[in-house]
C-alpha positions in Angstrom: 105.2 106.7 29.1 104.4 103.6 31.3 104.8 100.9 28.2 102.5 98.3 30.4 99.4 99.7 29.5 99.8 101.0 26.0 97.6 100.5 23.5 98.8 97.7 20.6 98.4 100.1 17.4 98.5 97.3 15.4 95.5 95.5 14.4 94.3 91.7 13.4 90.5 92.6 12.1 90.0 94.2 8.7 91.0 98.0 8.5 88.3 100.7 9.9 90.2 103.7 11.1 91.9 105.7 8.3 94.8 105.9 10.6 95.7 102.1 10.5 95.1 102.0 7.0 98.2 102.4 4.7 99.3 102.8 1.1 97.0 101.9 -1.7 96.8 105.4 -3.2 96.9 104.7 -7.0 94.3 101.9 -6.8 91.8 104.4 -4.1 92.1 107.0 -6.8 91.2 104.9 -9.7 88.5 102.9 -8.1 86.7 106.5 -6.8 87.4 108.0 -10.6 85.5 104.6 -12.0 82.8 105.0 -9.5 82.6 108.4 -9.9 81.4 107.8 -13.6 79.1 104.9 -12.4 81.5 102.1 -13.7 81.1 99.1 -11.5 84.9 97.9 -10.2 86.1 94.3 -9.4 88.6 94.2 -6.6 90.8 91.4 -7.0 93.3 89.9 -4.8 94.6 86.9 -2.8 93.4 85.9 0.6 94.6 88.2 3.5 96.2 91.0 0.9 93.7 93.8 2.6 90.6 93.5 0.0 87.7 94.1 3.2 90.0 96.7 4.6 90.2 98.4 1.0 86.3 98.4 0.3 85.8 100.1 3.6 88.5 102.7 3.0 87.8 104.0 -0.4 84.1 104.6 0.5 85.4 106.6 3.2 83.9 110.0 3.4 87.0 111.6 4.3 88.7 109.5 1.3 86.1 110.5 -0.9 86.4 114.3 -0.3 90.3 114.0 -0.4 90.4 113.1 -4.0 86.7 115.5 -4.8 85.6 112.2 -6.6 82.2 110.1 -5.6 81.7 112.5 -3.0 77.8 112.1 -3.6 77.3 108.2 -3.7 76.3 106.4 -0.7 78.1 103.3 -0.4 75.8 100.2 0.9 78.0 96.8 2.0 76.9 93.5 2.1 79.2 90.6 2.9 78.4 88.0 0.2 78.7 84.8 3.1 75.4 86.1 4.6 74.0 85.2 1.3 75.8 81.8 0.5 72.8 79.4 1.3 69.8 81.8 0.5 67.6 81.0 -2.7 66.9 83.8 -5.0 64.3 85.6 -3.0 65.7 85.3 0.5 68.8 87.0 -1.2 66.8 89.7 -2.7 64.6 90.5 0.4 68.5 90.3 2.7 69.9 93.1 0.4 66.7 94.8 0.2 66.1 95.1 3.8 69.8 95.5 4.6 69.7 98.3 2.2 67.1 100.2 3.6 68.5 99.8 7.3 72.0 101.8 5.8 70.7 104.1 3.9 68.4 105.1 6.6 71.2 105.7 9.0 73.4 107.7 6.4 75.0 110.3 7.8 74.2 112.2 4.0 70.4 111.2 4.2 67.7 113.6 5.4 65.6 111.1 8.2 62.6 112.0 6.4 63.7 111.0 2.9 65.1 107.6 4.7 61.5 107.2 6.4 59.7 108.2 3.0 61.8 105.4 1.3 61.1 102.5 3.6 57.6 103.1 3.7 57.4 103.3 0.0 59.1 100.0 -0.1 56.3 98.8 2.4 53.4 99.9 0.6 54.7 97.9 -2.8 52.9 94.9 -1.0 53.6 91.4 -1.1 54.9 91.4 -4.6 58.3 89.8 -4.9 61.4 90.9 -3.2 63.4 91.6 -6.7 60.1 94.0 -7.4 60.7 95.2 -3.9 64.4 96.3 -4.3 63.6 97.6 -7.3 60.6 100.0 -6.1 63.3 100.9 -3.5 66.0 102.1 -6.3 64.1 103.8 -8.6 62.4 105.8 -5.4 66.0 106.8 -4.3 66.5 108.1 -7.7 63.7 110.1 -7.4 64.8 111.7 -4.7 69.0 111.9 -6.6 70.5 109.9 -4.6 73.4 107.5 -6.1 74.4 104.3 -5.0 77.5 102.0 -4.8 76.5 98.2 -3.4 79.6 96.9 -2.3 79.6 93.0 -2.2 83.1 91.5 -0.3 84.1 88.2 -0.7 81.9 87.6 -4.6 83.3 84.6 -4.9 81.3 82.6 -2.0 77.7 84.4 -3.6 78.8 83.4 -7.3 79.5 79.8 -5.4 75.5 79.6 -3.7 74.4 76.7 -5.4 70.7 78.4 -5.6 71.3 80.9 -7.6 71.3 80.9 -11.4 72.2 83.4 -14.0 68.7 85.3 -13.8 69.6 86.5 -10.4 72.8 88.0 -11.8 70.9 89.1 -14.7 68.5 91.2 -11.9 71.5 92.4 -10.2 73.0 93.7 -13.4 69.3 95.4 -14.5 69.7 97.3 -11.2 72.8 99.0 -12.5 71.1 99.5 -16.1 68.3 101.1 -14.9 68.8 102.9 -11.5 72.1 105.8 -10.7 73.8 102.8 -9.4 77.2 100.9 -9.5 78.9 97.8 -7.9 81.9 97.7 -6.5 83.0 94.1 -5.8 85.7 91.9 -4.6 87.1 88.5 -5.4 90.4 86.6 -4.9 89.8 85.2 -8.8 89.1 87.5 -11.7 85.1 87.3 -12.3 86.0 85.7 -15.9 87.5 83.0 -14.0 85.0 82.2 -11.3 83.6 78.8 -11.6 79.6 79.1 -11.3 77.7 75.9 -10.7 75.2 76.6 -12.8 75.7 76.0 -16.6 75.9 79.4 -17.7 79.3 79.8 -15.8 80.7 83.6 -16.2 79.0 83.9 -19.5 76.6 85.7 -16.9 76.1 89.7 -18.7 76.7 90.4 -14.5 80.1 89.7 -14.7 81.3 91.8 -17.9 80.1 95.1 -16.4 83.2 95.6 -14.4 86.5 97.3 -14.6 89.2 94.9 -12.7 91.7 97.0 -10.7 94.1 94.0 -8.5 95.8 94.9 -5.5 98.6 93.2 -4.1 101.3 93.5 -1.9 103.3 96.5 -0.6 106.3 98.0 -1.7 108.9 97.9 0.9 108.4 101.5 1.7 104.6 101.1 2.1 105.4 98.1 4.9 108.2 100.3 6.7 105.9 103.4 6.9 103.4 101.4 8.1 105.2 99.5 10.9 107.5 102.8 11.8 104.1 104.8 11.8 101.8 102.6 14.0 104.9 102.0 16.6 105.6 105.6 16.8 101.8 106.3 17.1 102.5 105.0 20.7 105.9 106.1 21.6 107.4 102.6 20.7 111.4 102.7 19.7 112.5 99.6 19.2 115.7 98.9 17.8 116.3 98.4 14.1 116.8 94.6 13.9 113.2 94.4 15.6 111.6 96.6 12.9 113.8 94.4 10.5 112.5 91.1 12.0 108.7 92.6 11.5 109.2 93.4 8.1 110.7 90.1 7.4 107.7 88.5 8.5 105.4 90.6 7.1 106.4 89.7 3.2 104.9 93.1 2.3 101.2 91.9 2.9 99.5 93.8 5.1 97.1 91.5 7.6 100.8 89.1 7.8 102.7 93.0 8.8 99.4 94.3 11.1 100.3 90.0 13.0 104.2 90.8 12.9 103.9 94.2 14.6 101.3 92.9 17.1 103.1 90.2 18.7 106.4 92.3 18.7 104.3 95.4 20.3 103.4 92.5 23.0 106.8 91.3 23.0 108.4 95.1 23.6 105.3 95.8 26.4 106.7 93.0 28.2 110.0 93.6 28.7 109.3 97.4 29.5 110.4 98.5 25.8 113.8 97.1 26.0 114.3 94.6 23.4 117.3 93.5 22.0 118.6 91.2 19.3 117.9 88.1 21.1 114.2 88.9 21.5 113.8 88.4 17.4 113.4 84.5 17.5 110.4 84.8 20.1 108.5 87.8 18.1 109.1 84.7 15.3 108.1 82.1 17.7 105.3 83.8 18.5 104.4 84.8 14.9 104.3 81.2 14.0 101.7 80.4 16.8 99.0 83.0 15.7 96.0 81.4 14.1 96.0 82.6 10.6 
C-alpha cells in the first residue's frame, strides 16, 4: 500500500458513517427502547463528548433495525442555532417547512403520500404557521406515520430571547396530540437551563423527557476505536504511537477522532515509519488544531 495517498479514517466533523462511529451501545438501546414507546429523550453531555454524532447514529436505519426497536418512526433534525434569533412564528414556519422537505425525501415515504402532505399543508391557507405544522402532524397521522423531531444543541433555542413559554407549551401539545416524540440534546440537564423569560424550566416542555447522559469512553471503547480506524487503512504504527493518541484523546471521542488525525498525517509523512521520537510532534501538532 503506497501510505502517500491513503485516506485519513479519522474524522473532525460530527459522526455520519456507522463505520466511524464507536461505542455507545447501552445508551443507543435505551434511547431507541424510549422512543420506541413515544417517550421523548434528553441527551445530555458536555461540549465535544459526541452528542450530534449520537442523534444521527441512533436514528440510523440500519441502528434501528439492529436492535428491532423504532424501526417505524421517521426521524426529522433540526439544529436549534438556525432558530436562535427567529420570533415565534418564523420558528414555527422553519420547522414546518424544514419538516416537510425531510419527510418528503424519506427513503420510508411513498412520493405520493409526501406530495399529498405538502399540498395539504398548502391548502390550510394563510392561517398561522403553529396551525400550519399542526395540519401537517395530524395529516401524517392519518396516513400512520410516527415521528421523532430531533432538536441538537436545545440549549441555544431555550436561550432565543423571542420565545416564551407558550411556544414550548405548542411544541409540547405536538407530542400530546399527534404519534410524535422528541428526542433532544443539551450540555445542561433541561431542569437546569436558564430561560430568559420568567417562567424559566417551569415550562410543561421540559418535564416530558427521559434524560439519558453520555460521557466519555472506557478505555477499551478509545483503543477499539483508534486500533479500528488505523487498521481500516492498513496503518501499523508502533504501540507508543497508539499510546500517545490515546493519551491525548482523554477518552472523548471528537479530542481521540483530532489525536488519530494528525498522527495518521504524521505516519503518511514519513512513509509509515514512525518511531518514539515522532510522539512530541503528533503532540505538537495536536496542540495547534483549532478546537
Amino acid at each position: 500500500m503506497h501510505t502517500t495517498y491513503s485516506k485519513n479514517p479519522f474524522c473532525l466533523e460530527p459522526i455520519k458513517v456507522l463505520a466511524q462511529f464507536f461505542g455507545r451501545e447501552k445508551e443507543t438501546r435505551r434511547v431507541l427502547g424510549f422512543l420506541h414507546r413515544r417517550q421523548c429523550v434528553s441527551i445530555v453531555g458536555p461540549a465535544r463528548i459526541g452528542k450530534t454524532s449520537f442523534l444521527s447514529h441512533v436514528a440510523h436505519p440500519f441502528v434501528r433495525a439492529k436492535h428491532r426497536l423504532a424501526e417505524e418512526q421517521i426521524f426529522v433534525h433540526f439544529d436549534s442555532r438556525s432558530l436562535v434569533n427567529l420570533h415565534e412564528g418564523q420558528c414555527f414556519l422553519y420547522i414546518r417547512e424544514e419538516a416537510i422537505r425531510q419527510i418528503k425525501n424519506a427513503v420510508t415515504i411513498d412520493k405520493v403520500v409526501g406530495i399529498r402532505l405538502e399540498r395539504t399543508v398548502r391548502e390550510a391557507g394563510s392561517a398561522t404557521a403553529h396551525f400550519g405544522l399542526r395540519t401537517l402532524f395530524r395529516s401524517a397521522q392519518a396516513y400512520g406515520l410516527k415521528f421523532v423531531i430531533v432538536l441538537d444543541s436545545l440549549d441555544a433555542l431555550n436561550q432565543n430571547p423571542f420565545l416564551e413559554a407558550d411556544f414550548f407549551s405548542a411544541l409540547r401539545s405536538l407530542h400530546t396530540n399527534y404519534d410524535m416524540a422528541y428526542l433532544v440534546a443539551s450540555q445542561s440537564p433541561l431542569d437546569r437551563l436558564e430561560r430568559i423569560c420568567p417562567e424559566g424550566p417551569g415550562s410543561p416542555f421540559f418535564n416530558i423527557f427521559q434524560q439519558i447522559p453520555i460521557g466519555p469512553f472506557t478505555e477499551e471503547e478509545s483503543c477499539q476505536l483508534v486500533v479500528t480506524l488505523l487498521n481500516s487503512v492498513g496503518a501499523k504504527p508502533p504501540e507508543p504511537i497508539i499510546g500517545c493518541i490515546l493519551e491525548l484523546g482523554y477518552n472523548e471521542p471528537h479530542r481521540l477522532q483530532r489525536a488519530g488525525y494528525v498522527a495518521f498525517q504524521v505516519w503518511q509523512e514519513n512513509q509509515g515509519d514512525l518511531q518514539l521520537a515522532h510522539c512530541e510532534e503528533i503532540r505538537q501538532r495536536f496542540e495547534g488544531i483549532p478546537k
